[in-house]
C-alpha positions as CSV (number, residue, x, y, z in Angstrom):
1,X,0.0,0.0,0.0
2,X,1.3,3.4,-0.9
3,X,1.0,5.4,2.7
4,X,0.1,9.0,2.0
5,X,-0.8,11.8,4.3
6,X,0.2,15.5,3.5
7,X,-0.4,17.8,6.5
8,X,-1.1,21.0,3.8
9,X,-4.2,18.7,2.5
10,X,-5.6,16.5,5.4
11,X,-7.3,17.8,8.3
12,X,-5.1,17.3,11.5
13,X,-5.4,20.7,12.9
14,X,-7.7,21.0,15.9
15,X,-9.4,23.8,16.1
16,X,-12.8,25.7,17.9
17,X,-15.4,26.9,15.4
18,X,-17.3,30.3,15.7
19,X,-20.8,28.0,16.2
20,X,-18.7,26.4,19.7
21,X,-18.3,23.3,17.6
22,X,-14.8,20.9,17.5
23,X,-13.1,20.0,14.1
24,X,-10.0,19.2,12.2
25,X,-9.1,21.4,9.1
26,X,-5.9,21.1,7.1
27,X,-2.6,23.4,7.1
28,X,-3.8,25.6,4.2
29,X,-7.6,26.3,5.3
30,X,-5.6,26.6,8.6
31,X,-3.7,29.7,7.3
32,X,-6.1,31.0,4.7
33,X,-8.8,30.9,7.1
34,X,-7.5,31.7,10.0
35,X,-10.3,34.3,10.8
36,X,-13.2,31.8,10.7
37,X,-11.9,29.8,13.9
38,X,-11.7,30.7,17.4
39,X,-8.8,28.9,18.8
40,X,-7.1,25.6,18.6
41,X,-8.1,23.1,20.5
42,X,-6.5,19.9,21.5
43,X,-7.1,18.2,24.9
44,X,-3.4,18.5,25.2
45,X,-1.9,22.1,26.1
46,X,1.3,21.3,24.9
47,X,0.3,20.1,21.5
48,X,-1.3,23.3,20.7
49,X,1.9,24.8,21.7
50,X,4.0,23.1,19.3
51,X,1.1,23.5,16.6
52,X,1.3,26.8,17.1
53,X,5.1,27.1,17.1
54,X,4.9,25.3,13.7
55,X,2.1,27.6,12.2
56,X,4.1,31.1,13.8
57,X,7.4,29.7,12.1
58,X,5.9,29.4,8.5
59,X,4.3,32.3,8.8
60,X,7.8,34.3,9.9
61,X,9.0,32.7,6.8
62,X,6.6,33.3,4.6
63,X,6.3,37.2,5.2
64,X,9.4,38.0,7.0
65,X,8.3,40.8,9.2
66,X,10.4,43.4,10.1
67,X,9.2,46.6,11.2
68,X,6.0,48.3,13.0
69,X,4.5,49.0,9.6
70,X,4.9,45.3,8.7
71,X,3.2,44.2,11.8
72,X,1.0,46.4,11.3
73,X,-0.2,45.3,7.4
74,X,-0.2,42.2,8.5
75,X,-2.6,42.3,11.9
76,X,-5.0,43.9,9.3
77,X,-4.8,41.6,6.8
78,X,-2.8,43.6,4.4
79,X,-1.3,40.8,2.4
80,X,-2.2,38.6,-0.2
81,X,-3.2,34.8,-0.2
82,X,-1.2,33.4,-3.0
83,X,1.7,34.7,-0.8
84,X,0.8,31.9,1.4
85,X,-0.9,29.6,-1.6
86,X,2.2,29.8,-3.4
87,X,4.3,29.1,-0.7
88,X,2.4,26.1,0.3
89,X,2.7,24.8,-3.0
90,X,6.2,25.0,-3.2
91,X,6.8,22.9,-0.2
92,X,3.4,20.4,-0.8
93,X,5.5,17.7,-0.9
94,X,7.7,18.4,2.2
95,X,4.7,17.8,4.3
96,X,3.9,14.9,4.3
97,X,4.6,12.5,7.2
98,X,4.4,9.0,5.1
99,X,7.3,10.5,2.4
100,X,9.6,7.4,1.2
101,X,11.9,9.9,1.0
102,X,11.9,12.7,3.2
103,X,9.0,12.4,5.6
104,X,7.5,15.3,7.4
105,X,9.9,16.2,10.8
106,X,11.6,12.5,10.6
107,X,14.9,10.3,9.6
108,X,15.2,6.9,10.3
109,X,18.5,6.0,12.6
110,X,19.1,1.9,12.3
111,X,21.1,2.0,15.6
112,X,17.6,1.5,17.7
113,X,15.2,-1.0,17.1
114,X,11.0,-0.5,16.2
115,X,9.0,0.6,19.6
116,X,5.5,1.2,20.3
117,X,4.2,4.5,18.8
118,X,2.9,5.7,22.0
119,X,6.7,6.3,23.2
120,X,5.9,9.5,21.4
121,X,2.9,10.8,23.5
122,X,3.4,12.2,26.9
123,X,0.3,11.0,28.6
124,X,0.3,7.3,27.8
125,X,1.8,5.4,30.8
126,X,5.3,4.5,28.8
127,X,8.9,4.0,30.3
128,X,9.1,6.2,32.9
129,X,5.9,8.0,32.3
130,X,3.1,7.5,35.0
131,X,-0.1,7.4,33.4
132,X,-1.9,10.6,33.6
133,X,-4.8,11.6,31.2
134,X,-4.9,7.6,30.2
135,X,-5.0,4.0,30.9
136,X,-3.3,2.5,28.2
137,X,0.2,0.9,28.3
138,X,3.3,-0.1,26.4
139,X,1.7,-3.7,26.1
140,X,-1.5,-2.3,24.5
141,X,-0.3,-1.7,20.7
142,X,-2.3,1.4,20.8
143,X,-2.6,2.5,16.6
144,X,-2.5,6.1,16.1
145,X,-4.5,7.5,13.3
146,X,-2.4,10.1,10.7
147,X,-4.0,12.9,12.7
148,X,-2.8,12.0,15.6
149,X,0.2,11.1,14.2
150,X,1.2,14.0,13.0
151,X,0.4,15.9,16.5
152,X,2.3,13.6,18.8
153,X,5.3,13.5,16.2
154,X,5.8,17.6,16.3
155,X,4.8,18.0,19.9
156,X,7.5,15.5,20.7
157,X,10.3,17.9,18.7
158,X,9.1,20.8,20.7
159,X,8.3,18.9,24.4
160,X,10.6,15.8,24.5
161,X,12.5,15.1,27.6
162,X,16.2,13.7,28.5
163,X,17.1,9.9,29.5
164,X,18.3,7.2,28.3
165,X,17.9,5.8,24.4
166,X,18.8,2.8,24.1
167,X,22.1,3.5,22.4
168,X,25.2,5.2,24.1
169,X,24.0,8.6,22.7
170,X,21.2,10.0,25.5
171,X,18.1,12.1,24.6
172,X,18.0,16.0,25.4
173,X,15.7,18.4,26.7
174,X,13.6,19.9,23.4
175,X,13.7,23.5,23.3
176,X,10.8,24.2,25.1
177,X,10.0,21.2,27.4
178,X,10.3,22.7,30.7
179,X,9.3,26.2,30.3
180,X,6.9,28.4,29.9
181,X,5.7,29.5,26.6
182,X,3.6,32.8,26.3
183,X,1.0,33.8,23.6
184,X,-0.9,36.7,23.1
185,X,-4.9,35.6,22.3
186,X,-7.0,37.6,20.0
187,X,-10.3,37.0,19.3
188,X,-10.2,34.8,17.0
189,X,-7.1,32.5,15.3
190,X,-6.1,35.2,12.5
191,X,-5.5,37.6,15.6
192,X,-4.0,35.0,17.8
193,X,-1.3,34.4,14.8
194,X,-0.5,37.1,13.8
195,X,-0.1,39.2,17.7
196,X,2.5,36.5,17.9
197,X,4.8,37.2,14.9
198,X,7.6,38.3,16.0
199,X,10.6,40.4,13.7
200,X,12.8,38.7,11.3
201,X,16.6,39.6,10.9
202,X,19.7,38.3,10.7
203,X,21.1,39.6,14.0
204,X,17.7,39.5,15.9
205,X,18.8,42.1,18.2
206,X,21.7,39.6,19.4
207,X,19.2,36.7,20.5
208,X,20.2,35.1,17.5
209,X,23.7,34.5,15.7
210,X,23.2,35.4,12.8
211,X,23.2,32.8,9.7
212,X,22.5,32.7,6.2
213,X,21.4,29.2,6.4
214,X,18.4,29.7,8.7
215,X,15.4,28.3,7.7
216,X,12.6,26.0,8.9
217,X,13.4,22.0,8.7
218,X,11.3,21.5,5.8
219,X,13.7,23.8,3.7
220,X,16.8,22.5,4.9
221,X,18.4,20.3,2.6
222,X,20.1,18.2,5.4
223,X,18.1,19.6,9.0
224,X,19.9,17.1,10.6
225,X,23.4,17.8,10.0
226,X,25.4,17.8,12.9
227,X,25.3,21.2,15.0
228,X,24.7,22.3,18.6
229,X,24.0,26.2,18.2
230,X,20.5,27.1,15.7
231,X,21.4,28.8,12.5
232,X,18.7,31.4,13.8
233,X,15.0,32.0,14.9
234,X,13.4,29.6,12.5
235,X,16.0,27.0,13.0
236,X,15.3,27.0,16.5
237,X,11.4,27.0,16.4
238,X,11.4,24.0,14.3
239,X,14.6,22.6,16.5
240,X,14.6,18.7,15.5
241,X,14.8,17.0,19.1
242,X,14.4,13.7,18.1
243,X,15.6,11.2,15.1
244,X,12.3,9.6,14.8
245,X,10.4,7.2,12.1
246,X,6.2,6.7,11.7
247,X,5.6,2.9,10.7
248,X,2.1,3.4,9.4
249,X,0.2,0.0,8.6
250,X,-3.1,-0.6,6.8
251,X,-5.6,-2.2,9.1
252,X,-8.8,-2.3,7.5
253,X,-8.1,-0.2,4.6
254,X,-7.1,2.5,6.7
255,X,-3.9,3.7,7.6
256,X,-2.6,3.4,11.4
257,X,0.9,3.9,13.2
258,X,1.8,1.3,15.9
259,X,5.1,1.3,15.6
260,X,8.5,4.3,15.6
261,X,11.8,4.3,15.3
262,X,13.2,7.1,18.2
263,X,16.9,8.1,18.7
264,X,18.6,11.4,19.9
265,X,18.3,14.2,17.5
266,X,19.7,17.5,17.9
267,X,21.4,18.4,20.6
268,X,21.9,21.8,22.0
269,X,24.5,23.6,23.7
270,X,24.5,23.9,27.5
271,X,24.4,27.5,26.8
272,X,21.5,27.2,24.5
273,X,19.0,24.8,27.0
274,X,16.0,26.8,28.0
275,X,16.3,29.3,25.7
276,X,18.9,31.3,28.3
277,X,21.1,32.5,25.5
278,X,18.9,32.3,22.1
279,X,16.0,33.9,24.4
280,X,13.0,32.6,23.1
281,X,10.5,35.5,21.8
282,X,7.8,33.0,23.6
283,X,9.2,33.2,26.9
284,X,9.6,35.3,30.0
285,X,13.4,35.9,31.9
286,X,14.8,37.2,34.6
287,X,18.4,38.0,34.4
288,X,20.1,36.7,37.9
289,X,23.4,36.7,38.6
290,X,24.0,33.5,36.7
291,X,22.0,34.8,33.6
292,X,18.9,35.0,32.0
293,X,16.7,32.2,33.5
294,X,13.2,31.3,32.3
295,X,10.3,31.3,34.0
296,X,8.6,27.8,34.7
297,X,5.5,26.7,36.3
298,X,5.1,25.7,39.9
299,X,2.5,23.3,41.5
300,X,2.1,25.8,44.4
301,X,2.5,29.5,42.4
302,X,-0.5,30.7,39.9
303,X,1.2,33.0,37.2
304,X,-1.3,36.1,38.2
305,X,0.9,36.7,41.6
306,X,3.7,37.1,38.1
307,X,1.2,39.5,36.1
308,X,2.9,42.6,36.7
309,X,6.0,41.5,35.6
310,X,5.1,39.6,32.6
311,X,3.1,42.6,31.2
312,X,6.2,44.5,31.3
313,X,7.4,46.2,27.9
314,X,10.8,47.4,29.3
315,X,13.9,45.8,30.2
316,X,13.6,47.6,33.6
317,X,11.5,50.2,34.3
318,X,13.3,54.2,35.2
319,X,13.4,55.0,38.9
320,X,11.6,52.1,40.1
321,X,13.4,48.9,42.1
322,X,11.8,46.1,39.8
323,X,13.6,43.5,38.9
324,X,15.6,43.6,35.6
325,X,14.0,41.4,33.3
326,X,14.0,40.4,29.7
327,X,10.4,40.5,28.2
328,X,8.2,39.1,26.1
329,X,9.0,39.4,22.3
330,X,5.5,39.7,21.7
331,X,4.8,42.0,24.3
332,X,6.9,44.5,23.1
333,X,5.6,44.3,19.6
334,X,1.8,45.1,21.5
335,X,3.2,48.1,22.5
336,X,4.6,49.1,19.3
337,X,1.3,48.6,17.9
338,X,-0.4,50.8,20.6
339,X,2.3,53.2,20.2
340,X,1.2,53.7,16.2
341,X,-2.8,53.6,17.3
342,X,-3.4,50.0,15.6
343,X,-5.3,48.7,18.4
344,X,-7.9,50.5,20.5
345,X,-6.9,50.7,24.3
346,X,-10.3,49.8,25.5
347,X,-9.4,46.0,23.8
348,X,-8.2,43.3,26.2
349,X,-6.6,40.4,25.1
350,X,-5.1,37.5,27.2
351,X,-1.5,36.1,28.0
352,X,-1.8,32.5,27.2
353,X,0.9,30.3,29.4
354,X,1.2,26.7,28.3
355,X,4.1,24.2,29.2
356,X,4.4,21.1,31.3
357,X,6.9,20.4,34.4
358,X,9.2,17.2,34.9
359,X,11.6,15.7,37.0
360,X,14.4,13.6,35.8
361,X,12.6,12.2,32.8
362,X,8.9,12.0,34.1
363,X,6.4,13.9,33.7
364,X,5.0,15.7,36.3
365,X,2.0,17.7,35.0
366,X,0.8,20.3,32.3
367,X,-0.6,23.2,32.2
368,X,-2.4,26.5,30.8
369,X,-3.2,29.6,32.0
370,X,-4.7,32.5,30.6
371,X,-4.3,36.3,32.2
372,X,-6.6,39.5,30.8
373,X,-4.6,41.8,29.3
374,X,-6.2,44.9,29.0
375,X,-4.0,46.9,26.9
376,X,-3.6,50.3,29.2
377,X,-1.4,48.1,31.1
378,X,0.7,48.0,27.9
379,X,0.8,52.2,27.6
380,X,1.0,53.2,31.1
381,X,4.3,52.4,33.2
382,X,3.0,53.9,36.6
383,X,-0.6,52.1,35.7
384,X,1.8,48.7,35.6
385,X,3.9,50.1,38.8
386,X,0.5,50.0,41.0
387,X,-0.1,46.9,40.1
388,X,3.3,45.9,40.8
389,X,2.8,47.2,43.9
390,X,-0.6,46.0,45.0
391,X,0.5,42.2,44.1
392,X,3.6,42.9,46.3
393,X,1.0,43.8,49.1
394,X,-0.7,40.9,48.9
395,X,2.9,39.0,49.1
396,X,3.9,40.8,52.1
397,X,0.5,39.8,53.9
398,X,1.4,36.2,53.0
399,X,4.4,36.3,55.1
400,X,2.6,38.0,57.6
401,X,0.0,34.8,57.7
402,X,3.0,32.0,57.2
403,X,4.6,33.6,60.1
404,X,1.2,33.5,62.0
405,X,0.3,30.2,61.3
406,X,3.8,28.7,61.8
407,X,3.8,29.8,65.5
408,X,0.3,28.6,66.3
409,X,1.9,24.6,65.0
410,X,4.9,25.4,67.3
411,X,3.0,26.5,70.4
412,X,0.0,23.9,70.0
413,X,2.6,21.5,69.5
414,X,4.6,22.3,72.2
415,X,1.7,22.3,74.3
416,X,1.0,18.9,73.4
417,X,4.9,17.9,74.3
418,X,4.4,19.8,77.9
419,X,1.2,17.8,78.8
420,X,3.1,14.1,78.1
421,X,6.1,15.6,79.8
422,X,5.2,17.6,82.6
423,X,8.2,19.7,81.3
424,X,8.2,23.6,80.0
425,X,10.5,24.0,77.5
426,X,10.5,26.9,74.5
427,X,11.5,25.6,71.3
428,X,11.7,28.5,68.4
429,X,12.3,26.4,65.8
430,X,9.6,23.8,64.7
431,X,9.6,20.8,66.1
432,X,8.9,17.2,64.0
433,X,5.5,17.1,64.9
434,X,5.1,21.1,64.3
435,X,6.2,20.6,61.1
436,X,3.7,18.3,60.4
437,X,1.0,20.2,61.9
438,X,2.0,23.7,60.0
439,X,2.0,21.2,56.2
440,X,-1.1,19.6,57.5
441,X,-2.8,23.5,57.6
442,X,-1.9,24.7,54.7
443,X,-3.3,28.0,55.1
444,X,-1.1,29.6,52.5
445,X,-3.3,27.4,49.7
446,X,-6.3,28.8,50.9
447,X,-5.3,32.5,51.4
448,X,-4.3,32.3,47.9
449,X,-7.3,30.8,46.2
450,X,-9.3,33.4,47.8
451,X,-7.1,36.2,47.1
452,X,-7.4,35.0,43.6
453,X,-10.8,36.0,43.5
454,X,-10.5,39.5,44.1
455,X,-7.5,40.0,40.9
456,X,-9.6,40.3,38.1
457,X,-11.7,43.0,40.0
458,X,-8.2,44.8,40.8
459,X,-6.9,44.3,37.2
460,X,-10.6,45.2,35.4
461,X,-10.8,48.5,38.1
462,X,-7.1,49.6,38.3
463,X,-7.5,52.0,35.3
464,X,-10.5,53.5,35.8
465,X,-10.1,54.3,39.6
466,X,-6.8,53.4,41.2
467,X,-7.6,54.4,44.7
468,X,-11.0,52.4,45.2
469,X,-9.5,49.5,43.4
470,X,-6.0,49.9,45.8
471,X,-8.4,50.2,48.5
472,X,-10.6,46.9,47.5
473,X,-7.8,44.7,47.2
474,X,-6.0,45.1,50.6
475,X,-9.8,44.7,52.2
476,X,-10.1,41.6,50.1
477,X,-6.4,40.5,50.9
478,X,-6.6,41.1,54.3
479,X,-9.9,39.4,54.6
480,X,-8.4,36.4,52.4
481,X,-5.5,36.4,55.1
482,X,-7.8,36.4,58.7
483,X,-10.3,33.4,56.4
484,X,-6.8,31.6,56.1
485,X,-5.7,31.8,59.5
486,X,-9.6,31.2,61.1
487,X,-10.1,28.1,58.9
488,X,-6.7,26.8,59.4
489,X,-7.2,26.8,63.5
490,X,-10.3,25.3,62.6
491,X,-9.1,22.4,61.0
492,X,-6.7,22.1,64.0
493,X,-9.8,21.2,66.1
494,X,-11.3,23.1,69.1
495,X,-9.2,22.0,72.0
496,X,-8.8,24.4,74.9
497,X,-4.9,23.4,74.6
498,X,-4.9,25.3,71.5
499,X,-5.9,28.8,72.9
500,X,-2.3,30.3,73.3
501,X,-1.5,29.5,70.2
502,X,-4.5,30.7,68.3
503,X,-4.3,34.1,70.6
504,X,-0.4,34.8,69.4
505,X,-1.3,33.7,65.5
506,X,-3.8,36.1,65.3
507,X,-1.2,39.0,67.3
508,X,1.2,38.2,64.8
509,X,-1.3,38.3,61.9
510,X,-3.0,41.5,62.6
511,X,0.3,43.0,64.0
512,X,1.7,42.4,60.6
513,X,-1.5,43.8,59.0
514,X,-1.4,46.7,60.8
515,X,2.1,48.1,60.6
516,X,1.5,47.7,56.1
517,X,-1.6,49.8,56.6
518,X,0.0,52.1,58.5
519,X,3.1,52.7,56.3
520,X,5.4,51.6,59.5
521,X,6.7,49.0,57.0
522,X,7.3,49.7,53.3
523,X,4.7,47.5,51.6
524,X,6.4,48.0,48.6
């Protein structure tokens, strides 16, 4: 059977209609079309990311933006189709994944032997991999249809993870597989594309070296010759992670994958991991002492406590102490376009995060997050400052209730100790079963979720009326902070025993409340 399945023609591409309705549409309608979908829309966060890597890359190449007044003709559709139509029939035949002879994002290595295809998808329980969003295993011989395929075999270039191969060469970290990638979200997929364009030069403002020979994969004549540094930005988008093969089979009279062929691909340099010295357009950094580092998620942090910073459009912001950060690529460009009046600064759109999180080869979770970005956040630097500062509040007042809570665990628990042991002792630091105690309250989580709540208001009110929305949030965030504590105690139980320690939590708690609100200690 003569296996054939071009991603330009066949419908692989996930996406949300304007009716609320889920379908698959090809590459071209994909990019032609772009206006009549909403989003796209795969169970999977990370395998809209790498989509959408894929789709920004071609697009780069295809009009290879430079300036404002590019950006500009492009977000309003200043361009013609058979820029795209001819550029997608120029390639047709690069795209598809079933090629004899150069199949779409693969090469066959003969070092490592045929494995089953769901070694290529995250949430199958494989190798190391607990099972997380499915019950299938290795043993299963779980045939992937083309679609699926294709999604699993570029979310895997973008998202794949060290360990061991098989052969003496070891897999890497993928560009992108344990960071945080950021996208700005129109309101519909043309918008969403093309707020995320980012400029195209040789010297990309140093981020990249520059090269003559960048280009995406599919217009490399050998993408797999042997380097460790990216010829540029579309080099690195379409990075090729892995050395992998699609076995598809007929079953039926239609066309399944079972089996792969996987070995290392690419490798970067240790310089070059995380995006620390190419800095990814995509992703937020903070430059520390040992250099740019990325921003990644963490089970216990929600990125709006991060909001202020990662709407920032500066380096570092004049006569203020924030942190010195590298911003978003695409943030930058939003003020550019506000700057030339090509949006309208009543429009809000959102800060998309999507990555996953690991730990020595497993995975440990992914996620998205979207943030409202209304775009007078984007024009106003002391508009961005108060919000800066009103997060940092709420911060502060989380110390305040950690510091509370930790001393109610050590005094109830010390009471416990002096009742078995007829002995008074003081113990300032924590003891075992304090420790326990102060994990086991977890007030922290709850102060949080409920301080959550009050954020949108703060962010939706900030611009019209600073002071009542200043003034709302610490009422809210205080009120999030004495919930915490109250609940917490109460989860303790209601034992007299616990009395002394509830009476200096809530001293330390309201002390600490009262010296912010009074200015006797810079809530900055």
């Amino acid at each position: 059977m003569n296996f054939s399945y071009n991603l330009i023609s066949q419908p692989w591409i996930p996406v949300l209609t304007k009716n609320g309705d889920y379908k698959n549409i090809d590459m071209k309608e994909c990019l032609i079309n772009a206006q009549e979908y909403l989003d796209l829309k795969d169970p999977y966060p990370i395998v809209n990311s790498a989509i959408f890597r894929l789709l920004i890359a071609m697009l780069i190449d295809i009009f290879r933006p430079n300036t404002s007044i590019d950006f500009e003709n492009l977000l309003k559709d200043k361009y013609k189709e058979n820029e795209i139509e001819n550029y997608l029939i120029k390639y047709f035949e690069r795209f598809d994944i079933f090629d004899k002879q150069k199949p779409f994002y693969q090469i066959s290595d003969d070092r490592v032997k045929p494995k089953p295809a769901l070694k290529m998808v995250h949430h199958y329980a494989s190798g190391n991999n607990a099972t997380l969003f499915d019950h299938h295993t290795e043993t299963d011989g779980v045939g992937l249809k083309p679609d699926q395929a294709a999604r699993f075999l570029i979310t895997i270039q973008a998202f794949g993870l060290s360990g061991l191969s098989g052969i003496s060469e070891k897999f890497t970290n993928a560009p992108i597989s344990n960071i945080i990638s950021f996208y700005l979200k129109g309101a519909n997929l043309f918008e969403t594309l093309y707020l995320n364009l980012v400029s195209y030069n040789q010297d990309r403002n140093g981020f990249f070296p520059s090269d003559e020979r960048d280009k995406p994969f599919w217009r490399l004549d050998d993408p797999f010759r042997s380097r460790n540094i990216p010829y540029g930005l579309l080099d690195y988008l379409t990075w090729m992670n892995r050395r992998i093969i699609l076995y598809p089979e007929d079953e039926n009279g239609r066309i399944v994958v079972r089996k792969i062929k996987e070995a290392p691909g690419l490798r970067l340099d240790e310089d070059y991991i995380d995006g620390a010295k190419i800095h990814d357009p995509f992703v937020y950094y903070r430059n520390t002492k040992d250099g740019p580092k990325p921003l990644k998620f963490r089970v216990d942090r929600a990125l709006w406590r991060d909001s202020a910073s990662l709407f920032r459009y500066e380096r570092q912001d004049e006569g203020t102490n924030l942190d010195e950060v590298i911003p978003i690529e695409t943030v930058l460009n939003l003020r550019k376009l506000i700057k030339r009046n090509v949006l309208p600064m009543d429009k809000t759109f959102f800060l998309q995060a999507v990555g996953m999180a690991s730990d020595k080869a497993k995975i440990l979770f992914y996620r998205s997050e979207e943030l409202p970005l209304p775009l007078e956040y984007v024009n106003d630097r002391n508009l961005l400052f108060k919000l800066h500062s009103a997060l940092s509040y709420a911060e502060k007042i989380s110390h305040k209730l950690f510091g509370a809570i930790r001393e109610f665990a050590r005094i109830a628990t010390e009471i416990r100790q002096n009742k078995e042991e007829g002995e008074k002792k003081e113990k300032p630091k924590l003891s075992l079963d304090g420790e326990k105690l102060l994990n086991h309250l977890n007030a922290e989580r709850f102060y949080w979720i409920n301080a959550e709540r009050g954020f949108l208001n703060l962010l939706e009110m900030l611009p019209k009326d600073d002071t009542a929305a200043i003034s709302d949030w610490i009422i809210h965030i205080n009120s999030s902070a004495i919930n915490a504590l109250e609940s917490a105690i109460a989860l303790a139980g209601n034992s007299p025993k616990f009395l002394k320690a509830q009476v200096h939590a809530a001293k330390i708690l309201y002390g600490g409340m009262e010296k912010l609100n009074s200015g006797k200690e810079n809530a900055e």
